[in-house]
Each structure stands twice: as C-alpha cells, then as structure tokens.
N, C-alpha and C positions, 0 to 999 in steps of 0.2 A: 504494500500500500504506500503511495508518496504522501510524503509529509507535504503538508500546508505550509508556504513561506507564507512569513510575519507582513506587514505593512513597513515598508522600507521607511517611509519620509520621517516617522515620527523618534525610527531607532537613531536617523543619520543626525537629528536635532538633538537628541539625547546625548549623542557620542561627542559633538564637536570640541567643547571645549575638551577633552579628551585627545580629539585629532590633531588639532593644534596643539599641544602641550608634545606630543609621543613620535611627530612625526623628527626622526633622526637622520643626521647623514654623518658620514665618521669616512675619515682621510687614512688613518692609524691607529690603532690601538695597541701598540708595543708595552708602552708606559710600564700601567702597574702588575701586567701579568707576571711578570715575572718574581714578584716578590709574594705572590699568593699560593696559599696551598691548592693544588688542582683542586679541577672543577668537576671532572669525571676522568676517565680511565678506560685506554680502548684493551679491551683482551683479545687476542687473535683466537679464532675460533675455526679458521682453514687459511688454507696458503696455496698459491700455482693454480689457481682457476683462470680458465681463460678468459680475462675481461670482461668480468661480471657488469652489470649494467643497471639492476635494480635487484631488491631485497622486498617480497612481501609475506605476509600469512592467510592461507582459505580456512580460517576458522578455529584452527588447531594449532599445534606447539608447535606445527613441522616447519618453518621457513624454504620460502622458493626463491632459489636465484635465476634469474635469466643473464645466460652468457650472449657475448653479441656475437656469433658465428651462428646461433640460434638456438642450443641447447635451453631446455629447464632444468637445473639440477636440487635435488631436495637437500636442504641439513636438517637431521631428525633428531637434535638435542646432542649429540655427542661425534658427527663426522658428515661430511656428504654422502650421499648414498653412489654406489658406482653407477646403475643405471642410470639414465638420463628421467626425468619424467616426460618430456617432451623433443623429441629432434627433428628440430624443419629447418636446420640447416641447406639441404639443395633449393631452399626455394628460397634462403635470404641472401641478400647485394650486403656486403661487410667489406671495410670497416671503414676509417673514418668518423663521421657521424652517424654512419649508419649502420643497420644492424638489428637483431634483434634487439628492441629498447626495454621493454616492460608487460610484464603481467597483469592482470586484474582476475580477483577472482568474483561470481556474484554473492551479492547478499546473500544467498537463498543454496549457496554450493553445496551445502550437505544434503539438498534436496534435486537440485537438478543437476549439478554436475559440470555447469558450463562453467568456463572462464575466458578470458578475453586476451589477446596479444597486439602487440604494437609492431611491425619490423619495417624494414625497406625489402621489397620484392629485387629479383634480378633485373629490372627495368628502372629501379632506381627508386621507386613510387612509394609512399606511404600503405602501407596495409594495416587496415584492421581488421581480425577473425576470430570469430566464437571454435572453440574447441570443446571435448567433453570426458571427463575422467573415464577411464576404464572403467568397465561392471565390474571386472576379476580383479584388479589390482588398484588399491586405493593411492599406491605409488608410481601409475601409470596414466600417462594420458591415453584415449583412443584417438592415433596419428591418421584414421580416419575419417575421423569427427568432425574436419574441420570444412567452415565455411565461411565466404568473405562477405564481411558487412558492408565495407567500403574500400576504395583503394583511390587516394586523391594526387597527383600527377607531382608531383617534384623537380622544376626547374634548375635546380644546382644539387651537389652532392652534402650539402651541410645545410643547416638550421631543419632538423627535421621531426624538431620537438623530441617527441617518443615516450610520456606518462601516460597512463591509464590510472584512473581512480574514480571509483566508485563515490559518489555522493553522501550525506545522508538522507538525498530525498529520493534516495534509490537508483536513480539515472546516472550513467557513464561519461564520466567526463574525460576529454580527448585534447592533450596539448599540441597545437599547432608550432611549428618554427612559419616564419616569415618565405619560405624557399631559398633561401640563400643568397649567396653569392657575398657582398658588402651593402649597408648601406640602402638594402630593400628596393635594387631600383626599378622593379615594378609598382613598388608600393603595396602590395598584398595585403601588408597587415590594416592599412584602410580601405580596402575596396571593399561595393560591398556584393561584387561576383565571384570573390575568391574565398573558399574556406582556409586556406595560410595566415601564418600571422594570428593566428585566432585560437580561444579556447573554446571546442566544441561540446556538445549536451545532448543525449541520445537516450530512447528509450527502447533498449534491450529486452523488454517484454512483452513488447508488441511485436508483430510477423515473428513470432517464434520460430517458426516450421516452414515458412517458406521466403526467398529472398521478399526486400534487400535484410529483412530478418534482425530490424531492428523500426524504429518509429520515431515520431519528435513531439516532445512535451509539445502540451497544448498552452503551456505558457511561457516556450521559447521566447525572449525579445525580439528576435525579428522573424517568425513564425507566420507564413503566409499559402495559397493554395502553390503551391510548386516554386514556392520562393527558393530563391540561389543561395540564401543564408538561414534556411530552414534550423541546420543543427546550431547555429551560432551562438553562445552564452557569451562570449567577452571578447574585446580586439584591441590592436596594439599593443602586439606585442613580437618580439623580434625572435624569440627562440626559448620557452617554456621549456627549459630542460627537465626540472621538478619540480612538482606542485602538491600539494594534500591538503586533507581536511582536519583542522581541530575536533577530533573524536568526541569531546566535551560538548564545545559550543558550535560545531558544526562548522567555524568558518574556512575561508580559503586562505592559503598564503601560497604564491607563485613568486617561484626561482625565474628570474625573465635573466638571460645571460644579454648582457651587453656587446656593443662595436667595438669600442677601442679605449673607451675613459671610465663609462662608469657600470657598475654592476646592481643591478635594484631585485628588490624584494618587493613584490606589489601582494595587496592584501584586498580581499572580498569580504564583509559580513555577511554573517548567514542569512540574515534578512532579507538579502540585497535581492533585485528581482530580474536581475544580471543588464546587461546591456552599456554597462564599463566599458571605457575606452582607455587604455593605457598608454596613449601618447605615440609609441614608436610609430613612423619613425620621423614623426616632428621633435620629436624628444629621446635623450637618452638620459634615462632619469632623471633629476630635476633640470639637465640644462638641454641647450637646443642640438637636435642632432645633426650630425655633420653631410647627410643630405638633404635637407629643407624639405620641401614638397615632389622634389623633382622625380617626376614619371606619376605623379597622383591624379586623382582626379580634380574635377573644379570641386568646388564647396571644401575642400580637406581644410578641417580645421589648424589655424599655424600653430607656432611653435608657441608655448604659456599660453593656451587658451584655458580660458577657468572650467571646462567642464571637462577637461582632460585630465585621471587619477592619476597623482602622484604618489611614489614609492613609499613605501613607511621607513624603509632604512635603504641605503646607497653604500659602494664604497670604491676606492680610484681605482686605480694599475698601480699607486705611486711605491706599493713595498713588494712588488714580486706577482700581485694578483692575476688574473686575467680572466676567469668563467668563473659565475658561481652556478656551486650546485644546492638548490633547494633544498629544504631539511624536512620536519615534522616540530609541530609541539609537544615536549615531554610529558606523559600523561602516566608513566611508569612507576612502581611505588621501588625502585631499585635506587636511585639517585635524586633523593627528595629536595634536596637544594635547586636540583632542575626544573621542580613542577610548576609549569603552564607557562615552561618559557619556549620561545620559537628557539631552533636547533639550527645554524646550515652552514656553510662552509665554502670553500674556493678552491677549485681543482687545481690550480695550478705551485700554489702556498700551501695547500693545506692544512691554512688557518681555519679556524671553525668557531662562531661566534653565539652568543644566547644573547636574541636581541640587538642590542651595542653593543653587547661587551665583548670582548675577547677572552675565550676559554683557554684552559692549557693543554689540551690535544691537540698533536698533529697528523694530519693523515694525506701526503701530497698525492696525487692523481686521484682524489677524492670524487668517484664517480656518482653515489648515489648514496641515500640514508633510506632506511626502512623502520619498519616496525612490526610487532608480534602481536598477539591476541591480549596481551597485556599493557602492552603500550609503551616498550621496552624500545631502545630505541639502537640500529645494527646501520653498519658506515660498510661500502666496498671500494676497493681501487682500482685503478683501469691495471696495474700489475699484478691482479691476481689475491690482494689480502681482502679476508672475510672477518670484519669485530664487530665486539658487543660493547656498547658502552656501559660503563660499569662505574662503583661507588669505586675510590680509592682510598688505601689503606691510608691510615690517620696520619700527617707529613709528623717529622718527628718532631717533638716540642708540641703539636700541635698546635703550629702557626695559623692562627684565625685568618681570614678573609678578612683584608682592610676594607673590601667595597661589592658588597652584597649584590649575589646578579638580581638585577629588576623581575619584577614580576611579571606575569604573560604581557605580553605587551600587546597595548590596547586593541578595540576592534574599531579605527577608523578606516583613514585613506593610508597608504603606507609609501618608504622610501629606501634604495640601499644600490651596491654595485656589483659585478660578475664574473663565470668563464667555463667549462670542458666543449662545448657547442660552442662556437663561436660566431 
C-alpha cells in the first residue's frame, strides 16, 4: 500500500528558519580531527572482490554486493559465499562508469521474490531489470527471471548515475547521470524530453506480468497521458552516484558528484511532492557553473534563480577531493555517537564526513556505503575492500571529543561538494 505524502507548503514554513541556520559549505576540515578520539572504526570484513559497487540487505542478515563486471555476490555474516547469486556479466559494457551499478530489492521480497538491477548493457545504454530469487535456492537468483523495464540510451560512456532504492512510499526510485561527456552540453538534466540528469519514480506493481512491467505514480510531478517525463521525480542534476532514504523520517539525501570545483549533497523532505530542480547545470553547487545555459533550451532558468534547490553541504577539490560518494543516515544502535547523522565520503581522499564535520576514517576509492536490516552502516572500494563500520575501542586516557558531531542534520534545502562518476 503507498503511503500518503504530507502537504509540503506548510512542513517547508515550519523548517525554514531551520534551513537557513543548517545550510553549510566547508573548504577543509583538517583542523580538529586530528586531536579527537575516533568517531567510528572501519573493520574489514572481505578483501580482493572485484570492484564492488554497492552494499545492500533483502530483508535478512545476508548483505548483497554487486561487483561491476556484473556479479551478485552474498556475505552471510562470516565470508562471501563462492557462488555468485546472480551472473549477467555477458550482457554488461564494464568499466569505467559503467557496469553493473546497484541492486534493489522489493519491499515485499520475502513474498515475491523480485529484485531490481541497474547496469550499462553492451551498447553502452542504461538498463533497468526485475529478476527473481530461485524456488530451490534462497542463495540463488533465477538467471532466467529476468526482464527489462526500461533501457534509456547513453550519449557518453560516464555520468550514468546507477542507485536503485526503494522509497518509503513503496515506488522505485532510479538515479539518473546527466549523459556525460563535461559540462552537460546537451543540457539533459533541464530538458524536459530527456529522462538524464534526472531522478526517476516508478511503480513496480503495476504491469507485473507483462511489459513494460512497471507503471507511474499517479502523483508523479510531471505525470501526463504519454508524457516524455512521465517517471520524472527531480532534475538537475549532473550524476546521482548515491542517494537513500532516512529509514526514520523517510527523507532523501542525494550524492550529486560535481564538474571540476564543487561536490554537493542535495536533500528532499519526505513531504516534498517532488518536482525539485537542483540547478545543474546553471549551477555547481552554490556557485555558477562553468557552462551557463549553453545547448538549453529557451525558458532555462539562469544561474541563482531562487527556485532552484540549493545543497545542504558543499565541498572544493582544494585538499585532494574530486567525486563524492553519497552515504546513509546512521540509524544503527552499534555506534551511538552516530545516531541520525548523515554518513558520506569522497572517492578520491577518502575522507568521510557526519554532516560538516570531518570523521577519523579513511577509506580512498570509496565506492559506495550500504546498510543492513538494522541500520548498520558497510563502506566498499573500487580495490576490492568490504567494512563494517564499527564502535572503537576507548583511545587511551580516554580522550573526550573536544567538539560533539551535530545532530541529524536538518530536513530543509541542503549544500556540499564531490567525485568517483565524474
């Protein structure tokens, strides 16, 4: 059953002074980390996977990684399992940005069995496909399950998004990249005959049984009889590498990787009745970006137009950065100094921040974050390490934290900077 979204206008009057007070942008934060006792603790939990790519849970203890050659592979509390649960590798274009990118599984997977994958096809193109567990084997998918809900055309071999994630109002949400190249010079992510650039909203329980074997909320924003933007939920945006939902409060927060300067964190309330414009690519984060309008259409809104959402945190290139990759809110009872702060990190540094602040783990080729049925929160790297973030043992002396991580931070408009998609 979809949940009922709230009436937006009166949560965004509620939140403002909130929004302005939360909205952050940060250059550096080297400072005081170093003088604080850690914040968490990554434990390695596997090594030599081939370029894991995302980390999720179908309900149970077991975690699923998707490798980007196009494996699923299971860890069932104590190792990876050697079979694969799913291999459609001959049918995925790798690597690069492309690749097998991410699993979904449904709400409802203990009962139907379907789940959902993101890749690049051998033609280069976006695919999205429902698959469905084995009858016999609950550590197997059936590799001939599978059928395509959609598969949207890919102009360049980069920005090609690749999250999947399940709502809480049940519908499949689908991160677009912009098509690539630099600089969007299509403009994709404002058109409004192009699903790129865009994060997409699908209803998976409609056409069950027979193509295109998925449907469109009836309260899509731009939701029309054969409209060209029928799945559309949000735009501008240059390359949604990762994005999730606050388990808690249902909200969004989107990893949007940046051009060349700044890397942002944009944020949705769960309220919201979508139809958000995230500025790219009049904007890179809060400042103008470095192709103006050029290749757009008329009406595109310019660069600082006030109805265009700004980031809730930002951050430069200026210490080594270049892609960020999207995190989770910790919701876990393992690492209670964490709880209800936003989690994410920068592929290229592999700094990893709560909020503003800067944590003391590093993880460089920092591909993706996941979480478990508990809300534990799991890092992988494009070279192959699988961790669990964890409490860490007490520093000696037990040196207090000089400066307390902030609490979840807020649900307005959000700001921040990026990199592994570029």
């Amino acid at each position: 059953m979809k949940r009922r979204r709230l009436p937006f206008a009166g949560v965004l009057l509620s939140l403002l002074p909130v929004a302005l007070f939360l909205q952050v942008r940060f250059e550096d934060e080297n400072g005081p980390a170093g003088a604080l006792a850690p914040d968490f603790a990554l434990r390695t939990l596997a090594t030599g996977l081939a370029a894991p790519t995302s980390v999720t849970h179908a309900g149970d203890a077991r975690l699923f990684l998707t490798l980007q050659r196009g494996k699923i592979v299971i860890y069932d509390g104590l190792r990876i399992l050697p079979a694969p649960f799913l291999d459609i590798t001959p049918l995925v274009s790798c690597c690069g940005e492309r690749g097998l990118l991410s699993v979904a599984f449904h709400p409802r997977y203990n009962e139907n069995g379907f789940f959902f994958v993101n890749y690049t096809n051998t033609a280069g193109d976006t695919v999205i496909a429902r698959y469905r567990v084995s009858s016999a084997n609950r550590d197997a998918a059936d590799p001939g399950s599978g059928v395509i809900l959609t598969t949207i055309a890919q102009p360049f071999p980069n920005h090609n998004g690749g999250q999947l994630q399940f709502g809480p109002d049940g519908y499949l949400y689908i991160g677009m990249g912009d098509g690539g190249s630099g600089n969007d010079p299509m403009c994709h992510a404002q058109r409004d005959d192009s699903l790129l650039g865009k994060m997409l909203r699908i209803d998976v329980d409609q056409n069950v049984g027979a193509p295109p074997f998925y449907g469109i909320p009836p309260d899509n924003p731009f939701a029309g009889p054969g409209g060209p933007l029928d799945e559309v939920w949000a735009s501008g945006l240059r390359n949604p590498w990762r994005f999730s939902f606050d388990r808690v409060t249902g909200d969004l927060w989107i990893g949007d990787v940046g051009q060349g300067a700044r890397e942002e964190i944009d944020f949705q309330p769960q309220a919201s009745p979508g139809g958000e414009n995230y500025g790219w690519k009049m904007m890179e984060g809060t400042i103008c970006g470095g192709g103006g309008t050029s290749g757009c259409p008329s009406g595109t809104l310019p660069c600082n137009a006030s109805s265009l959402i700004r980031p809730v945190f930002e951050y430069s290139h200026s210490s080594g950065e270049c892609s960020v990759t999207g995190g989770y809110v910790y919701r876990g009872p393992r690492i209670p100094q964490l709880a209800g702060v936003y989690v994410y990190g920068d592929y290229c540094s592999g700094r990893i921040w709560g909020g503003a602040q800067l944590l003391t783990p590093r993880a460089p080729r920092l591909t993706s974050f996941g979480g478990d049925l508990e809300g534990e929160l799991y890092l992988v790297t494009e070279d192959g390490n699988f961790f669990a973030a964890v409490n860490p043992d007490p520093p000696p002396g037990n040196v207090p934290r000089t400066t307390p991580i902030s609490p979840r931070p807020p649900r307005p408009s959000p700001r921040v900077v990026r990199r592994l998609p570029q």
